[in-house]
N, CA, C and O atoms as a DFTB+ gen file, in Angstrom:
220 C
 N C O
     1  1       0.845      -1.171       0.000
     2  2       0.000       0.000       0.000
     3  2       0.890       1.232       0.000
     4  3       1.777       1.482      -0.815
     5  1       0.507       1.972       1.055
     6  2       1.467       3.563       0.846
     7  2       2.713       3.528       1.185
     8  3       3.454       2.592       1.486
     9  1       2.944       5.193       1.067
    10  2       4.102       5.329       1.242
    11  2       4.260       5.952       2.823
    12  3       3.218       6.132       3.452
    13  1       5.491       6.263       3.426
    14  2       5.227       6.669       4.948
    15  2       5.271       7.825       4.722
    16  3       6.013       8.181       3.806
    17  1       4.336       9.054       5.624
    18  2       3.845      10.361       5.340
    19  2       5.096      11.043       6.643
    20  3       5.439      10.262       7.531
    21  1       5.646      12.400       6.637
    22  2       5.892      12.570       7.891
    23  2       4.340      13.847       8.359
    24  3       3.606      14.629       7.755
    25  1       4.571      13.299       9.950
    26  2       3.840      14.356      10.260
    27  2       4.002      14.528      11.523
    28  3       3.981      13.592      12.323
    29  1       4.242      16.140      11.946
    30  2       5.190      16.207      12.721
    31  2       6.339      15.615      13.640
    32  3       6.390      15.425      14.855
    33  1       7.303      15.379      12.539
    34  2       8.675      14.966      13.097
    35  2       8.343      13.401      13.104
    36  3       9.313      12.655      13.239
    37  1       7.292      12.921      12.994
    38  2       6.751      11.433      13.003
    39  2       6.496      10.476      11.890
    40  3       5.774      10.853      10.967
    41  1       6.919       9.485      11.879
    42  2       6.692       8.963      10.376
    43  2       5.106       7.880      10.961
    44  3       4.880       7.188      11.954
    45  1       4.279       8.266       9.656
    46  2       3.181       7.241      10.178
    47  2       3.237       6.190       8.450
    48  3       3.515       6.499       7.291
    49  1       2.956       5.337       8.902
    50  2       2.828       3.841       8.012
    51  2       1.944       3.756       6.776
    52  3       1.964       2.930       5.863
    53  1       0.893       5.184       7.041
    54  2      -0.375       4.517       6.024
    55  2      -0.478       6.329       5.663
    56  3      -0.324       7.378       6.288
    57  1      -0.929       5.784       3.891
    58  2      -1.074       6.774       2.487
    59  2      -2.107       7.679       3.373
    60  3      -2.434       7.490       4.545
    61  1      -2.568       8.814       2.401
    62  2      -3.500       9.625       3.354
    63  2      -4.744       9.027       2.782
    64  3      -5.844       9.088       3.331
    65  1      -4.376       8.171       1.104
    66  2      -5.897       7.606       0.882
    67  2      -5.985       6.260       1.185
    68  3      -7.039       5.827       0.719
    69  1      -5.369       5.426       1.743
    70  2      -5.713       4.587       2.598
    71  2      -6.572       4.648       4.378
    72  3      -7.283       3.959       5.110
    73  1      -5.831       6.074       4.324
    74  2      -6.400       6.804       5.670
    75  2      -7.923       6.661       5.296
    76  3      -8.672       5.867       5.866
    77  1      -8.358       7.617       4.150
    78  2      -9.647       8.201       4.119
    79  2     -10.233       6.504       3.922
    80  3     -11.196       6.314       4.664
    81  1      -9.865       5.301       3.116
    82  2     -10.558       4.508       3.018
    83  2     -10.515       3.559       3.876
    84  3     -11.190       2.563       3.615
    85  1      -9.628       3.584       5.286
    86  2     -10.101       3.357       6.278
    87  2     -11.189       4.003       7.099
    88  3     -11.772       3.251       7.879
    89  1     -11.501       5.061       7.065
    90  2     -12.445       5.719       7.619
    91  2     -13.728       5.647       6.790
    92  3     -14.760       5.677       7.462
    93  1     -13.892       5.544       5.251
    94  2     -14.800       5.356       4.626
    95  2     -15.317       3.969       5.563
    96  3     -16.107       4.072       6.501
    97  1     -14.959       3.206       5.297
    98  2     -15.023       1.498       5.999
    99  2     -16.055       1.800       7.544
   100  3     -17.222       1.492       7.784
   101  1     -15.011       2.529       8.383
   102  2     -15.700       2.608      10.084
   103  2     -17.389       3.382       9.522
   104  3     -18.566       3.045       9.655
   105  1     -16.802       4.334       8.986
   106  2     -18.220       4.637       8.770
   107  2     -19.383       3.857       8.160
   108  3     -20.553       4.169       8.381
   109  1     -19.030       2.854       7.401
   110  2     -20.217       1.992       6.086
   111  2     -20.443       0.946       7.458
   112  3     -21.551       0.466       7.221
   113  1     -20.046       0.448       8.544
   114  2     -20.399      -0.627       8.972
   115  2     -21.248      -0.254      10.703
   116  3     -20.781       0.675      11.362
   117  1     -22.202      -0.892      11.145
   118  2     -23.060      -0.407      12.178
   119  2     -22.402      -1.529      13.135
   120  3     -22.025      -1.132      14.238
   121  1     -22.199      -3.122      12.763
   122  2     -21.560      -3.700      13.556
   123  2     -20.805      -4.434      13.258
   124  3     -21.299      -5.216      12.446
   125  1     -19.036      -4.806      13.633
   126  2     -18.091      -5.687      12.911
   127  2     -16.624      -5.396      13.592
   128  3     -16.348      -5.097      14.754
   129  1     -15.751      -5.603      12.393
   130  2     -14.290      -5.377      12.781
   131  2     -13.600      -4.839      11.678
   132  3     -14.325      -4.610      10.710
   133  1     -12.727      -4.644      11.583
   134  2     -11.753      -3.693      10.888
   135  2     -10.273      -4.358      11.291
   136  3      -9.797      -4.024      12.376
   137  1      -9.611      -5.195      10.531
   138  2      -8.283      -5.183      11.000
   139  2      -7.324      -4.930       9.889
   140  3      -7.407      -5.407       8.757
   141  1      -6.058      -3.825      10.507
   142  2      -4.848      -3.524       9.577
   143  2      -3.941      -4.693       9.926
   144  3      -3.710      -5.073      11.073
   145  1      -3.397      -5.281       8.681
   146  2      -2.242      -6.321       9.004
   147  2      -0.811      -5.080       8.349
   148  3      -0.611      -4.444       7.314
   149  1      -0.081      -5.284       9.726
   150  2       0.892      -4.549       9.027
   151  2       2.475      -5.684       9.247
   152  3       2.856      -6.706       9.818
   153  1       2.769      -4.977       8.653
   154  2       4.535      -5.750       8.023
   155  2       5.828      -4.754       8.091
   156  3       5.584      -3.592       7.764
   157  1       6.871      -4.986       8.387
   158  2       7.614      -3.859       8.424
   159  2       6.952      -2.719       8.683
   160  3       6.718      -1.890       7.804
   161  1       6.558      -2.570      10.046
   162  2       5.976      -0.693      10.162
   163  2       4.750      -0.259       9.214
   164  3       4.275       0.875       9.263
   165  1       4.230      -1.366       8.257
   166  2       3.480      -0.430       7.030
   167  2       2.649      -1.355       6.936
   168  3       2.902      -2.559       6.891
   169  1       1.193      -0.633       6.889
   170  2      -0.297      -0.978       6.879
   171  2      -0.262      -1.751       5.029
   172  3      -0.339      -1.029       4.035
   173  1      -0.123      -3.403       4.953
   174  2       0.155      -3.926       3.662
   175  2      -1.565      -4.077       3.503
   176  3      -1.814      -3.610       2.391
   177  1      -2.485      -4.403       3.965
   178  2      -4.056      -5.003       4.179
   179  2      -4.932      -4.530       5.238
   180  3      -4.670      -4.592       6.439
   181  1      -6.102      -4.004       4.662
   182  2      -7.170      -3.567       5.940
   183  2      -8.203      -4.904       4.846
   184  3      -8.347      -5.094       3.638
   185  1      -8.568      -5.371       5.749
   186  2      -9.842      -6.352       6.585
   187  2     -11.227      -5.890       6.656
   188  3     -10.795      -4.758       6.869
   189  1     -12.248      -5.755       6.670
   190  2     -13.898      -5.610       7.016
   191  2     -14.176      -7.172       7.256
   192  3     -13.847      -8.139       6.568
   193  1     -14.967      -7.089       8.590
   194  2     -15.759      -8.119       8.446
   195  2     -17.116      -7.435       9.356
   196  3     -17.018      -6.970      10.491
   197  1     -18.362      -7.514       8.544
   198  2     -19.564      -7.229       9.428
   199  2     -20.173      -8.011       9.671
   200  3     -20.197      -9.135       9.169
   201  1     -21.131      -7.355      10.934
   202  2     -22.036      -8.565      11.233
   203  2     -23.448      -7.844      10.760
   204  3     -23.780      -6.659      10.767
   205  1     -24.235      -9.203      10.293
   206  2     -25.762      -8.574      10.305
   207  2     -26.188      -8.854      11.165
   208  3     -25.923     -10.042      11.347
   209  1     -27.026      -8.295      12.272
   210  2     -27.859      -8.415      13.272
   211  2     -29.051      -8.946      12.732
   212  3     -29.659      -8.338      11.851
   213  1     -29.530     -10.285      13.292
   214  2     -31.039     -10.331      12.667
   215  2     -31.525     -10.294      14.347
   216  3     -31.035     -10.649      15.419
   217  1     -33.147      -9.457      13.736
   218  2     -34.583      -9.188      15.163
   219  2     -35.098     -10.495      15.316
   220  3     -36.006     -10.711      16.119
């Protein structure tokens, strides 16, 4: 996936559009998980898994 961004004085692991499409994700799901597999310091795979609630 990305490249490492600095931001302030800090190096972070993940693109800024991997950012937003991690956050696209938290937002689309009401109940579930989200996991980043990372490798060397760097976010390689984000994960969704939801659940449907049945009444």
């Amino acid at each position: 996936m990305g490249q490492e961004k600095e931001l302030n004085d800090k190096k972070i692991p993940i693109a800024m559009e991997e950012l937003k499409q991690l956050l696209e994700m938290v937002n689309s799901i009401s109940y579930g998980s989200i996991t980043l597999l990372i490798q060397d310091r760097r976010v390689i795979q984000i994960e969704k898994n939801e659940k449907v609630r049945l009444k």
